[in-house]
C-alpha positions in Angstrom: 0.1 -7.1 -12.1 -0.5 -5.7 -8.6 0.2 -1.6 -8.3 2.0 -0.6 -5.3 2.1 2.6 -3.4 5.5 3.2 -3.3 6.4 6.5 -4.8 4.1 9.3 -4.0 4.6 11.8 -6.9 3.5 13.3 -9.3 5.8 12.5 -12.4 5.4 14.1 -16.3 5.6 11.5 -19.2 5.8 13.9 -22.4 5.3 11.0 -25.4 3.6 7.6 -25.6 4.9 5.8 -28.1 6.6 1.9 -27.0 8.8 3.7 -24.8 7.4 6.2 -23.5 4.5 4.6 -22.9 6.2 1.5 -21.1 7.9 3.8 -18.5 4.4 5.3 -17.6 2.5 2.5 -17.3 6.0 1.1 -15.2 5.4 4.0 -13.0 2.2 4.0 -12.7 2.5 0.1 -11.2 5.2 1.0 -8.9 2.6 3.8 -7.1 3.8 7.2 -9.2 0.8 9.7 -10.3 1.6 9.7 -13.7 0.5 12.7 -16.0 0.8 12.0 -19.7 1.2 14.5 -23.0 0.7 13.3 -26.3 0.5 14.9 -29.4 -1.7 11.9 -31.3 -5.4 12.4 -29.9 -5.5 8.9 -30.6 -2.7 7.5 -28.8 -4.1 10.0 -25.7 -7.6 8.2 -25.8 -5.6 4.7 -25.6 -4.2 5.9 -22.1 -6.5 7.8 -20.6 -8.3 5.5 -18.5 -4.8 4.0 -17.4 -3.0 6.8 -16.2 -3.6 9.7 -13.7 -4.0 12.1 -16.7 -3.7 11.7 -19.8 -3.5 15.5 -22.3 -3.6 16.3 -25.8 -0.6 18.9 -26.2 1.8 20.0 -29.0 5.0 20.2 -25.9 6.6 21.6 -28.4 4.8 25.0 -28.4 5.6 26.3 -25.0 2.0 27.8 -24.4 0.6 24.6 -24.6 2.8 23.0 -22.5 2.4 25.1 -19.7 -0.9 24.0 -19.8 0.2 20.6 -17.9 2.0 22.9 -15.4 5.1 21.2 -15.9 6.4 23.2 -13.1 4.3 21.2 -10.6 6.4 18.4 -11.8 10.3 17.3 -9.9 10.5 14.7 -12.8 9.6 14.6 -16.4 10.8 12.1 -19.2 10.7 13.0 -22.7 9.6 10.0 -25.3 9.9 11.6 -28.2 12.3 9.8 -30.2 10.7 10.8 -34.0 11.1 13.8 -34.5 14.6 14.9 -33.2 13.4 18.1 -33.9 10.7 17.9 -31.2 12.5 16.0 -28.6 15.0 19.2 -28.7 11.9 22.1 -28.9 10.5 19.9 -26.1 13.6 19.7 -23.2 14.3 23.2 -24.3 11.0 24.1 -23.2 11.2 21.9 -19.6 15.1 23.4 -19.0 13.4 27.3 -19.2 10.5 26.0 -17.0 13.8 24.7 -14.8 12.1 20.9 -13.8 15.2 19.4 -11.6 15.2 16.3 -13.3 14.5 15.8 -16.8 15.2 12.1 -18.9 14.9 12.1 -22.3 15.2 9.6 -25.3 18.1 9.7 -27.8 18.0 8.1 -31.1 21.4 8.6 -32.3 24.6 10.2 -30.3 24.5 13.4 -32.0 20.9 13.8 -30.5 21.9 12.2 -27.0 24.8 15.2 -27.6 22.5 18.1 -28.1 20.1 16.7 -25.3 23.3 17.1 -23.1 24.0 20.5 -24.6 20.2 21.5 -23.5 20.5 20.7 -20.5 19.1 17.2 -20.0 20.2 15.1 -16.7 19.6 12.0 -18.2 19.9 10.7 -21.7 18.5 7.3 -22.5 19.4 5.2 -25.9 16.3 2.8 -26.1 18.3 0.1 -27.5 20.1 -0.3 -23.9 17.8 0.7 -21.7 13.7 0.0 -21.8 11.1 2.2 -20.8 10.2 -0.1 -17.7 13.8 -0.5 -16.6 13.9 4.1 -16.4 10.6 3.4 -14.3 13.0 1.7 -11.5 15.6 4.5 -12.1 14.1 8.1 -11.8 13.4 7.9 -7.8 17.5 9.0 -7.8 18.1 6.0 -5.2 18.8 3.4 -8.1 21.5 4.1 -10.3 21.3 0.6 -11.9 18.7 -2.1 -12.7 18.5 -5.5 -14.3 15.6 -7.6 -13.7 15.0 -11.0 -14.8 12.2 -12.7 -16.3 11.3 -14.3 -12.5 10.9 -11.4 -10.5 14.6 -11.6 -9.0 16.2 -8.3 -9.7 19.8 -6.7 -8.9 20.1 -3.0 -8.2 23.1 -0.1 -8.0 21.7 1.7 -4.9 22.1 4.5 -2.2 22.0 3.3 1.1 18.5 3.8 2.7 19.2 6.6 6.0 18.0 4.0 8.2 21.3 1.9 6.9 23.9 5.0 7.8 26.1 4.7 10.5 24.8 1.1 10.7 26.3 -2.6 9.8 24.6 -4.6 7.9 24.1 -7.0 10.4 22.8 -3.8 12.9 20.3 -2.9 9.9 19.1 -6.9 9.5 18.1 -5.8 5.9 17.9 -9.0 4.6 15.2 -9.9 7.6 13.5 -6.7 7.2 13.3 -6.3 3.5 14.2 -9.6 2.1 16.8 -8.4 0.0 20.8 -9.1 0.3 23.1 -6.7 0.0 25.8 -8.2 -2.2 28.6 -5.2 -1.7 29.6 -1.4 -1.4 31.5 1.3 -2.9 32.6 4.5 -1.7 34.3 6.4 -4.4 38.1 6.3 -4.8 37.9 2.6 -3.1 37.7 -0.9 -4.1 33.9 -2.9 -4.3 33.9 -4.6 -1.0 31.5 -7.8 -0.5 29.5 -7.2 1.8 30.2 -9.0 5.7 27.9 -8.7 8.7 30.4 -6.0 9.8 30.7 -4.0 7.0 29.5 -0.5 8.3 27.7 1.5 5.6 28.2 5.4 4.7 26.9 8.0 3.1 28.7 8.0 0.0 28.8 4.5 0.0 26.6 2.8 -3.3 25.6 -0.8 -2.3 24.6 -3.8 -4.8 21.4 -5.2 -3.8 19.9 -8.6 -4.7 16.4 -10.0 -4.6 12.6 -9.7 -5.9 12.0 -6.9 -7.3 9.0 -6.2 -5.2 11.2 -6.2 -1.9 14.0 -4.0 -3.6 11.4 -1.3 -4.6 10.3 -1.3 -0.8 13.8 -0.4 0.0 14.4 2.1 -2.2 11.4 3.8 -1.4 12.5 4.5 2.0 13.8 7.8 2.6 
């Protein structure tokens, strides 16, 4: 599959294993730098020609994380999902280094509850959400994906800031993009479906339809 060069930034993937390794190899396709940890040399070797940087580091021990200078990093998702042990140690060690956004993989509610506790912004269950679906997500613009097996996708969004202030039919998204915004929703207000006229806000959250491809151009406009 074709790589785009939509998201310009660095991004830290602590944990290769099926999930992990699916959102970095997601990101990696949709134009993120993607810098890898991974405790199993082995595993490391597999990615290391297919990602921006691939490491060998116990994250748990906090020397040898700071060794990937997580604090060059806005984003980071945690894999780990074997050890709940070492999922904890790990976001413990990216809250003190303060990263602003940190995902991580929960393999029970109890762990998803002490991930919380931490200090985690995001807590993923595996079984609801794939590694390649939290690829689409950790941009902040998408708050929901489902794609289907064509291409076609439909998103939970954040208006672009071209679209403020704007109707739709002033913005000609659907001309520009080739995507279809299906509705919005400010908060406190009922889903409206979206009408030439409908002017979109700020705080608005729209529903957007369309290949994937296209959608990821929108939401990588600032």
């Amino acid at each position: 599959m074709a790589k785009h060069q939509l998201f310009d930034e660095d991004v830290l993937v602590i944990g290769l294993g099926r999930f992990g390794a699916a959102a970095a190899m997601e990101m990696d396709r949709l134009g993120y730098r993607v810098h890898a940890v991974e405790l199993n040399s082995n595993v490391a070797e597999r990615y290391a020609r297919k990602l921006m940087r691939v490491q060998t580091i116990d994250a748990t021990n906090p020397e040898e994380l700071r060794s990937a200078k997580p604090r060059d990093f806005r984003i980071a998702v945690v894999g780990i999902g074997t050890s709940i042990e070492g999922s904890l140690l790990t976001v413990g060690n990216l809250v003190d280094l303060g990263i602003p956004s940190i995902w991580a993989k929960a393999i029970s509610a109890e762990h998803a509850r002490l991930l919380e506790r931490i200090g985690v912004h995001h807590v993923i269950f595996p079984e609801a959400e794939s590694g390649g679906r939290v690829a689409h997500l950790v941009n902040g613009k998408m708050e929901g994906y489902i794609e289907f097996e064509d291409g076609y996708a439909i998103v939970k969004m954040r208006p672009a800031q071209e679209m403020i202030g704007f109707t739709l039919g002033e913005t000609d998204i659907r001309k520009r993009y080739g995507v279809t915004v299906v509705g919005v929703k400010a908060p406190g207000e009922d889903f409206m479906h979206a009408l030439p006229e409908t002017k979109v806000g700020q705080h608005h959250m729209m529903i957007v339809s369309g290949l994937s491809k296209y959608i990821e151009q929108l939401a990588a406009r600032p």
